[in-house]
N, C-alpha and C positions, 0 to 999 in steps of 0.2 A: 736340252740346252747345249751339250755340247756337238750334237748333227749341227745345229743352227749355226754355230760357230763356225763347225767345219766346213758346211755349206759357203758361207759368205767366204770362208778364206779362199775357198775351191775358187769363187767367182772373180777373187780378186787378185790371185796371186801366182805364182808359173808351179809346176808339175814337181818339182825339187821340192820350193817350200811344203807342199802338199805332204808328200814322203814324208818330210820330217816331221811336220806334223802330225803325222800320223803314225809316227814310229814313236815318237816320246809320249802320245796316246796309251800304244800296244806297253810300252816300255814299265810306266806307270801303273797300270792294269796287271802286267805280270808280275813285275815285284810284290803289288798288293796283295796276290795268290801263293806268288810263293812265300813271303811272311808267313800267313795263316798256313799254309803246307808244312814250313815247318815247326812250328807250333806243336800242330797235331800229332808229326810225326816223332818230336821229340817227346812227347807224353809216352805217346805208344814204345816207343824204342826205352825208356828208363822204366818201363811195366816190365821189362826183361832183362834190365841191364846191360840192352845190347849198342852197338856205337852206328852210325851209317855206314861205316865203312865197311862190316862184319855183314850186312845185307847185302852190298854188291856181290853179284853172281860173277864168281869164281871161277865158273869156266869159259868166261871171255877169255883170249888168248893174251891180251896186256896185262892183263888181274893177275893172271896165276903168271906172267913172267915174274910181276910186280914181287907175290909172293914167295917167288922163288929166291929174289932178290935181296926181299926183305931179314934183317935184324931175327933169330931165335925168338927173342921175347916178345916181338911183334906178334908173330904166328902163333906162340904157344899161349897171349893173351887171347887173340884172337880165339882159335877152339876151346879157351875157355871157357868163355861169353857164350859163345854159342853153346855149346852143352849145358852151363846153367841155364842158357833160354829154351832149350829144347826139355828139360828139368823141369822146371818151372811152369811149364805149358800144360806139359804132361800133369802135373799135379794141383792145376789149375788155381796155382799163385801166383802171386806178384810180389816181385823185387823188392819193390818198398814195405812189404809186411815182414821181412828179416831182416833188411838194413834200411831202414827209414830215415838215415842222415847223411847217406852214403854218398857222396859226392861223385857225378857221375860227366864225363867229359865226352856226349852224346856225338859231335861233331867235331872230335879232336880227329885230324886225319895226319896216318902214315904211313900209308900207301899209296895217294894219290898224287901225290908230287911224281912220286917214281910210275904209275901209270901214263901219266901227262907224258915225261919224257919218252917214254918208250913207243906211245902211239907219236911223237913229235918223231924220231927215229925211224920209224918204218916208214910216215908219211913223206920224209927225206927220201930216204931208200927207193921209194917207190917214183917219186922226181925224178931220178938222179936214174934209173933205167927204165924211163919208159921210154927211150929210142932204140930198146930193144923189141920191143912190140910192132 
């Protein structure tokens, strides 16, 4: 049904409206995805107690500036988590069978503000001398 649509629009409309239509298409279809993405992902991620944040791979160079950056009790939460989920793994439990009410804030983020700015920063930096190239 919606080829059909899109078809007749292609027939009747300039090369822009088409784009746009077909980007609030794509646009709709990926939010739908990612919904369900993270859905699942947050199931997964409270089977360990772990947050999204504690899965980004830390040795990107903006992460670990990030964490460099970051607050003591960020990071010493942080290697918490992670060692209860590496804990945990090992002994092939789950989270919720020793704290089952445990209020868990899976996509609370406090690092990524300060990642943003830092790739913001370099992507500057990198503006700002490429007439030295």
């Amino acid at each position: 049904f919606i080829v059909i649509k899109l078809f007749l629009l292609v027939a009747h409309c300039s090369i822009s409206t088409v784009t746009m239509a077909l980007r609030m298409i794509t646009d709709k279809m990926m939010g739908f995805a990612s919904r369900h993405y993270n859905k699942a992902l947050a199931g997964q991620l409270q089977q360990t107690g772990l947050r999204y944040e504690d899965i980004v791979n830390e040795n990107e160079r903006e992460v670990e500036e990030a964490l460099q950056y970051a607050d003591p009790s960020v990071t010493i939460g942080r290697s918490r988590r992670i060692k209860r989920a590496i804990d945990l793994s090992y002994k092939r439990k789950n989270l919720l069978d020793y704290a089952p009410n445990m209020e868990q804030d899976t996509f609370k983020l406090e690092i990524y503000d300060d990642v943003e700015k830092i790739k913001a920063r370099d992507q500057e930096y990198a503006l700002l001398n490429i007439h030295k190239s």
